[in-house]
C-alpha positions as CSV (number, residue, x, y, z in Angstrom):
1,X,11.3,14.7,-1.3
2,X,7.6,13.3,-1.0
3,X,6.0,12.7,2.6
4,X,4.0,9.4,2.5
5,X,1.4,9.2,5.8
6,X,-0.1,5.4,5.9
7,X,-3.2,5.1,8.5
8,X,-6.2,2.5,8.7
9,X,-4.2,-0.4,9.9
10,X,-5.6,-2.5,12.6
11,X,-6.8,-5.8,13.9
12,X,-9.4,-7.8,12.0
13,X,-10.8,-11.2,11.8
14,X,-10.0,-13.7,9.2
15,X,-12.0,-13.2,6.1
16,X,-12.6,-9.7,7.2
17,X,-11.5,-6.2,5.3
18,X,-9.5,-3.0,5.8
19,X,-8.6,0.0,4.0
20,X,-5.6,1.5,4.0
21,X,-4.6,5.1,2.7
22,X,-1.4,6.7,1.8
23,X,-1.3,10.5,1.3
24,X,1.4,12.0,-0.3
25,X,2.8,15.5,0.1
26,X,6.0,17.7,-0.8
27,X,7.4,17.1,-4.3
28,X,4.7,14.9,-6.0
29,X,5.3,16.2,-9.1
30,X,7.9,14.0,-10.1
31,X,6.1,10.5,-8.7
32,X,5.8,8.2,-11.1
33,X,3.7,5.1,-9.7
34,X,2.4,4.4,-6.3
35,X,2.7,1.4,-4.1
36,X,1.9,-0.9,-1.6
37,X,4.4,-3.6,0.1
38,X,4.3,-5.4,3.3
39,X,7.0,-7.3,5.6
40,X,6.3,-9.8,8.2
41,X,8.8,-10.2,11.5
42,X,12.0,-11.8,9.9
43,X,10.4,-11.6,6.1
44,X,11.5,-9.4,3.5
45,X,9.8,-6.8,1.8
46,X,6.9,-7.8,-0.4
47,X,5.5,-6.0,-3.7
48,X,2.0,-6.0,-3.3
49,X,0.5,-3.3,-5.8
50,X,1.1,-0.2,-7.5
51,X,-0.8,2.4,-9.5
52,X,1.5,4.6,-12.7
53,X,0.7,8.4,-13.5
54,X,-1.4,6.8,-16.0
55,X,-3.5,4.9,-13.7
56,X,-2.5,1.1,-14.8
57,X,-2.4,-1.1,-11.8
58,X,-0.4,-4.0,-10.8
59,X,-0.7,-7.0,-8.3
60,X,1.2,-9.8,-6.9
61,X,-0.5,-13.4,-7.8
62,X,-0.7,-13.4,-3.4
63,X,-3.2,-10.7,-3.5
64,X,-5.0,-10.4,-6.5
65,X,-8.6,-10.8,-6.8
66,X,-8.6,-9.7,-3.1
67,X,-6.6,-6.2,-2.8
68,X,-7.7,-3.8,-4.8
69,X,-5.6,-0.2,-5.2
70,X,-6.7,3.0,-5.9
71,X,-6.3,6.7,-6.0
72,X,-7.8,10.0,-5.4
73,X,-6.0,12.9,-7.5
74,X,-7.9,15.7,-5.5
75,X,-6.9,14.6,-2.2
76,X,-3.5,13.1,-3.2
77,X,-4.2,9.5,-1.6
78,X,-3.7,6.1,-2.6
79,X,-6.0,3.7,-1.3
80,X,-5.6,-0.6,-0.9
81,X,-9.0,-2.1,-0.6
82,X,-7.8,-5.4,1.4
83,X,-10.9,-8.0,1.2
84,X,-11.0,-12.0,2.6
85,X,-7.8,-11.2,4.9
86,X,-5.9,-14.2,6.0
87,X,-4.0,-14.5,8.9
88,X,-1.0,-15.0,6.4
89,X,-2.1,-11.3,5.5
90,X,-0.5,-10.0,8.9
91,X,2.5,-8.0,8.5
92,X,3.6,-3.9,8.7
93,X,2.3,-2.2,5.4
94,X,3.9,0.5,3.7
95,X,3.5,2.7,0.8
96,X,5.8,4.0,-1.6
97,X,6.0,6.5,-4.3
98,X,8.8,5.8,-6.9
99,X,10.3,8.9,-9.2
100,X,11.3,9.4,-12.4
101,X,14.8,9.5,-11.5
102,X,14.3,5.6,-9.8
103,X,14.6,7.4,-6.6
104,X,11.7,6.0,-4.2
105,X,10.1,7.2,-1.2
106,X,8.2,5.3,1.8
107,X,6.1,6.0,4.8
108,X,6.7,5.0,8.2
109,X,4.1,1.9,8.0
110,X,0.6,0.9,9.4
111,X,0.7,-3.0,11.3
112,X,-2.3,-5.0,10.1
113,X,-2.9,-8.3,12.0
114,X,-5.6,-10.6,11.0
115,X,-6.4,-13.4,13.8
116,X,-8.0,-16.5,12.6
């Protein structure tokens, strides 16, 4: 089982940015991408971006050219650049780590709310 630790959430004006970081611990030697979803009160939960073993990325069309994710190997931490946040960007963030045996982990979630 992998431990997934979100922080940097917080409250930020519209067209402002945040970072948020995941850091993953326990078995991470079976992860095979690294993700980023969000959920609104009453909303399901949204794909937002993920990063392979390989290091190919993925977006949804709602966040791309404005989120950007990324990773640091030596400190086991995935990163989302969020840029240009909208108050449509406000929801509970979460990351996720997803296994080679379509098992998939998450953390317990950072809130981001944007005011306009």
């Amino acid at each position: 089982q992998v431990q997934l630790v979100e922080s940097g959430g917080g409250l930020v004006q519209a067209g402002g940015s945040l970072r948020l970081a995941c850091v993953a611990s326990g078995s991470i030697f079976s992860i095979n991408a690294m993700g980023w979803y969000r959920q609104a009160p009453g909303k399901q939960r949204d794909f937002l971006a993920a990063i392979t073993r390989g290091g190919s990325t993925t977006y949804a069309d709602s966040v791309k050219g404005r989120f950007t994710i990324s990773r640091d190997n030596t400190k086991m931490t995935v990163y989302l650049q969020m840029n240009s946040l909208k108050p449509e960007d406000t929801a509970a963030y979460y990351c996720s780590a997803s296994h080679s045996d379509n098992r998939r982990d998450w953390g317990q979630g950072t809130q981001v709310t944007v005011s306009s």
